[in-house]
C-alpha positions as CSV (number, residue, x, y, z in Angstrom):
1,X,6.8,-6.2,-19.6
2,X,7.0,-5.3,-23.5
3,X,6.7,-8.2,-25.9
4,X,10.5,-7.3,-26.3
5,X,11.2,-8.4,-22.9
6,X,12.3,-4.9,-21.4
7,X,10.2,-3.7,-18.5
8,X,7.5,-1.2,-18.8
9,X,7.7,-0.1,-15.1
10,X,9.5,-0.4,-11.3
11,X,8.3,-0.4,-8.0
12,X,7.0,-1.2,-4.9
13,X,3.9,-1.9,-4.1
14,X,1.9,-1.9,0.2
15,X,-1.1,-3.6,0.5
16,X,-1.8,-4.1,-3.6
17,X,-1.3,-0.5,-4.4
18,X,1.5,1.1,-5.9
19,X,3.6,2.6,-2.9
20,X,6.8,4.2,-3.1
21,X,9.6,5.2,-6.0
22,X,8.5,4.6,-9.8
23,X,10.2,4.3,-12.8
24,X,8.1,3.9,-16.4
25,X,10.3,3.1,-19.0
26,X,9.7,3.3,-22.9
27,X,9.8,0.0,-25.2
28,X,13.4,1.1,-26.3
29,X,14.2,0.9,-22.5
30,X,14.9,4.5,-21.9
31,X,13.4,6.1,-18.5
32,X,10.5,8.0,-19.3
33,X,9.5,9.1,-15.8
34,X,9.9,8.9,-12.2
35,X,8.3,9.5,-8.8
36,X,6.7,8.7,-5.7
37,X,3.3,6.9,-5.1
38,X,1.3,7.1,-1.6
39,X,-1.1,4.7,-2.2
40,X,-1.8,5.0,-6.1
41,X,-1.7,8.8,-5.4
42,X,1.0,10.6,-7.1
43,X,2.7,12.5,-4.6
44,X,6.1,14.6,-4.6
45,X,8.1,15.9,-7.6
46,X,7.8,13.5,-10.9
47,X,10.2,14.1,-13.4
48,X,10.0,13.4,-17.0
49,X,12.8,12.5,-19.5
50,X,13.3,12.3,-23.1
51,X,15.1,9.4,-25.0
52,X,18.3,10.8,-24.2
53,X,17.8,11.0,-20.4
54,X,17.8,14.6,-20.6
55,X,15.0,16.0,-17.9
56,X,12.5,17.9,-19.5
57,X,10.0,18.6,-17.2
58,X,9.3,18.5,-13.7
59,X,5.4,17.9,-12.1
60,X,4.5,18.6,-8.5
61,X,1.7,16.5,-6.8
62,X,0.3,17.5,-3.5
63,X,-0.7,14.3,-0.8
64,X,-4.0,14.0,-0.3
């Protein structure tokens, strides 16, 4: 959580590690970027926004 009270990130988590869909948020509250995590391995397509929610790139993780 920022100290403004907006969160800094979402998501699950499986046996302590982070597991599942992501979201990271910047301290204005806008999505930064989004994805999948096997195990606190970046896995799948993560995309990237700017402020305005406009994609501006996309990043392709293999699984392990």
């Amino acid at each position: 959580m920022y100290d403004n009270g907006l969160p800094r990130f979402k998501g699950e988590h499986l046996d302590g590690l982070m597991h599942g869909y992501w979201e990271f948020y910047r301290k204005d509250g806008s999505l930064m970027r989004s994805g999948h995590f096997d195990r606190d391995q970046q896995v799948g397509v993560w995309k990237t926004f700017d402020r305005t929610g406009r994609l501006v790139k996309e990043t392709t993780f293999k699984s392990a």
